[in-house]
N, C-alpha and C positions, 0 to 999 in steps of 0.2 A: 748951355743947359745946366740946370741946379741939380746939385747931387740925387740920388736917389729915395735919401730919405727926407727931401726938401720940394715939394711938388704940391701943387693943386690936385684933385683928381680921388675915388674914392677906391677902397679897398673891402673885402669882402674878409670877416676874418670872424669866426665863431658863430656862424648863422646871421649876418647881418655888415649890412655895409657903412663903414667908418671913415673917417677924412683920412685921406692920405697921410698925413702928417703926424697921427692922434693913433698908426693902428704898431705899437708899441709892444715888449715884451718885458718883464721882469729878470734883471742880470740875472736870480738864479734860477732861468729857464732849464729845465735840463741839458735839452741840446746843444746850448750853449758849451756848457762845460761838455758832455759825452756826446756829441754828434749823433743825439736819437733822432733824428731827422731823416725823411723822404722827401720827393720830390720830382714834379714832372716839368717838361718844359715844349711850348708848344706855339705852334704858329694860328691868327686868323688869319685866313684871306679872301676879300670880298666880303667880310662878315661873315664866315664859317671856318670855324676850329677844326685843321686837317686830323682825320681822324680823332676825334676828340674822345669819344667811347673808350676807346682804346687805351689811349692814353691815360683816363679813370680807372680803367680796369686798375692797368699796372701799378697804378697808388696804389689799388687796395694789394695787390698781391706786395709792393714792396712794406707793405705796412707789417703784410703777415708775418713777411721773411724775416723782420726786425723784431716780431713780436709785437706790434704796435696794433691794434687793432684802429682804422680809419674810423671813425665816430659818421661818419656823413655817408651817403648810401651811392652808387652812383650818377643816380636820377639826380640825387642833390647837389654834389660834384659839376654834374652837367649844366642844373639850373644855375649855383653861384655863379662860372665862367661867363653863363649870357649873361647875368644881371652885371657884372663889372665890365663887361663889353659895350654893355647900354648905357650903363653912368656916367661911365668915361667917353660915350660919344664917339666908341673905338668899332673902324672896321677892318685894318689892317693891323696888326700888334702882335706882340709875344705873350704870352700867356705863362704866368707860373703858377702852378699851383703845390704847397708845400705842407705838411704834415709834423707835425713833432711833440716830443715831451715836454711839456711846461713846466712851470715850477707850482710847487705843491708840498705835500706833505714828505716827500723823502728830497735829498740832498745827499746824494753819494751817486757809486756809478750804477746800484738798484734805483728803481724810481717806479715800481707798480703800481704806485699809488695815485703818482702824476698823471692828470689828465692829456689824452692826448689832444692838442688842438690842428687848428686849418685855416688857412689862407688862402683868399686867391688874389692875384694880382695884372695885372697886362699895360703896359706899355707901346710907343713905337719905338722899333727897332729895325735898322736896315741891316744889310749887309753882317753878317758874322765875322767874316774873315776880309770886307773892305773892297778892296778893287782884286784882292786875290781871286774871287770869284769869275773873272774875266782874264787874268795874266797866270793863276798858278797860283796857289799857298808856299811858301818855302816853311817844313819843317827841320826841327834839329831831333835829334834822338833823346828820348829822354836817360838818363843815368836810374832813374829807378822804374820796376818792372810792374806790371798789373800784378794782383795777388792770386794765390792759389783757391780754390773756394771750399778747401779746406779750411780755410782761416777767416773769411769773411762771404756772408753771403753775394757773390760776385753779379748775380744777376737781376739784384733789389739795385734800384736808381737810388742810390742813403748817399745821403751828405759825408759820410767817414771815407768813401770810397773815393772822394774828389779832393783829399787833402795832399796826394802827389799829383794830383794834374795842374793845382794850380801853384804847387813847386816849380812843376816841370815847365807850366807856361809862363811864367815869370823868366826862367832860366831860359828857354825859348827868344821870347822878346828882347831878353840884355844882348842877345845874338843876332838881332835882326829879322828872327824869324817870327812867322805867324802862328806857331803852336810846335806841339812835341807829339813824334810818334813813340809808343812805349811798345816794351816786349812784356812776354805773358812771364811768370817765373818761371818756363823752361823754356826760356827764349827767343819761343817764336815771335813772331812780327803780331802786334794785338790789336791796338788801335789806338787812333788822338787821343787828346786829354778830354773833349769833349764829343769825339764823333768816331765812325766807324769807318774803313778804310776799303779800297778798291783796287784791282789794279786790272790792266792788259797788258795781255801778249798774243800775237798771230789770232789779234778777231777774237779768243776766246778770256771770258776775266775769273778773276781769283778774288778770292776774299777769306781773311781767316777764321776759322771754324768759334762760332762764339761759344765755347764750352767754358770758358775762363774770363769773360766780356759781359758786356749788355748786349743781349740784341735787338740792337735800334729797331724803333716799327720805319725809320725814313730809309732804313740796311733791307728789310723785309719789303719793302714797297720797291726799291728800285732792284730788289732780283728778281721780282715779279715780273718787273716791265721790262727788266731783262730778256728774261723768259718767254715772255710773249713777242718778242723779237725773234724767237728763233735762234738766242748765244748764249753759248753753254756757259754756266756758271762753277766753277767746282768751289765748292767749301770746303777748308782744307787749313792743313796747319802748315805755315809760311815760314822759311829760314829767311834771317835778317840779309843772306848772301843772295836770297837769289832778288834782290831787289835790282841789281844790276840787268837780270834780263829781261823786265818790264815796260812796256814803250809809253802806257798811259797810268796816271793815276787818278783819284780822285773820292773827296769827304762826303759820307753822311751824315744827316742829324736832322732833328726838328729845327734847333739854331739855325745847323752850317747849311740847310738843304742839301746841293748839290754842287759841293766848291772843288775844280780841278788843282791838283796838287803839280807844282813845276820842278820841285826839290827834296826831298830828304838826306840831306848830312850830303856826301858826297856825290848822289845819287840824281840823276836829272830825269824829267818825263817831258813829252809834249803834250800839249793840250790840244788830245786829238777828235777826231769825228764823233767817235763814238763818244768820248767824256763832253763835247757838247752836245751832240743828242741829246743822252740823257738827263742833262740839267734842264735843257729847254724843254725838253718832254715832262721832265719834275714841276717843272715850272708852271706849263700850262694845266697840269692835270690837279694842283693843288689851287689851285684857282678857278674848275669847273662850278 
């Protein structure tokens, strides 16, 4: 397949849709240099954007949290994703839709003046993490920690926020593994570089408290169905030690959907009943 800026297919980028090839930025975009960028990431399936509402919202709220105000309104958000699903002749694909400061009248790390623009895009894409979704993901721990949100707003989807995940998954991959679990900056267990994190013990699962995280809507859908199962979930803040006394594991995310984890660093799980339930249950109900 040719790279991704090398494609037939059209794009949706400032109120109107452009060739694939032609929808272009100017080097001094802002985001470029200062990571003023947001951004969501989303599955269709069957021809419907799983939760997709939702998923607009959160532009706009990560637009707020950056100070960026979204220029497009929901509804409009909503309408681009159909019209690039249509062009493209797409009923199964990934969905991006991105946000950011362009280039304009300021050039430094102020830029009020620069307009904000938008993009949408979609693709097919299988599998996130490959056959791991069947056998186990193995991760490695990452060396550097999510941040405090003191210091960056932690729960806006912004592009600055993803410049140690994809350190960490690089460093991940030279290891043989399929991504990196990180700690929060006081150490507790947080989540992948791009997904939110599970675990079991004795029937009942653990998940760590998203105070210093994003919380996935694919984290929020599967405690739900948790839930309606009748097994308790505790939200909670996770020491990296007791990883050892957890029997299952397993990823969320729009990408990763529902991927069983078999490893972290020295740490082993099975890919047990309940982590396949849940994926096949993810599975069917994102495709009603």
């Amino acid at each position: 397949m040719s790279g991704y800026d090398d494609r037939d297919g059209k794009i949706w980028m400032d109120g109107k849709l452009v060739e694939w090839r032609d929808a272009n930025v100017h080097i001094l975009t802002h985001a470029l240099h200062y990571a003023s960028s947001v951004f969501e990431g989303e599955r269709c399936y069957n021809g419907k954007v799983f939760l997709s509402r939702k998923h607009s919202e959160r532009l706009h709220k990560s637009g707020e949290l950056m100070g960026m105000k979204i220029p497009y309104t929901i509804d409009e958000i909503e309408a681009a994703k159909r019209a690039v699903l249509d062009a493209n002749g797409l009923t199964d694909a990934y969905v991006r839709v991105v946000a950011w400061r362009g280039a304009g009248e300021d050039m430094g790390v102020s830029a009020a003046r620069n307009a904000v623009r938008m993009a949408v895009v979609a693709w097919e894409w299988g599998s996130y993490y490959g056959d791991a979704k069947f056998k186990g993901a193995k991760l490695d721990i990452a060396k550097w920690k999510r941040p405090s949100p003191e210091t960056i707003p932690t729960s806006a989807k912004a592009a600055g926020l993803y410049m140690i995940c994809t350190m960490s998954k690089h460093a991940a991959e030279a290891k043989g593994c399929s991504d990196a679990l990180f700690m929060d900056y006081r150490g507790y267990v947080a989540e992948a570089t791009g997904a939110n994190i599970f675990f079991v013990k004795d029937g009942e699962v653990h998940t760590p408290d998203p105070d210093a995280i994003l919380n996935g809507l694919t984290r929020q859908t599967v405690i739900k169905m948790l839930e309606e199962r009748g097994i308790k979930v505790h939200v909670r803040h996770i020491m990296p030690e007791e990883l050892s006394d957890f029997e299952q594991c397993w990823l969320t995310g729009s990408a990763a959907e529902v991927t069983p984890v078999g490893q972290i660093g020295d740490y082993t799980f099975e890919v047990g009943a309940l982590t396949r339930e849940i994926a096949e249950a993810y599975d069917a109900l994102v495709r009603r």
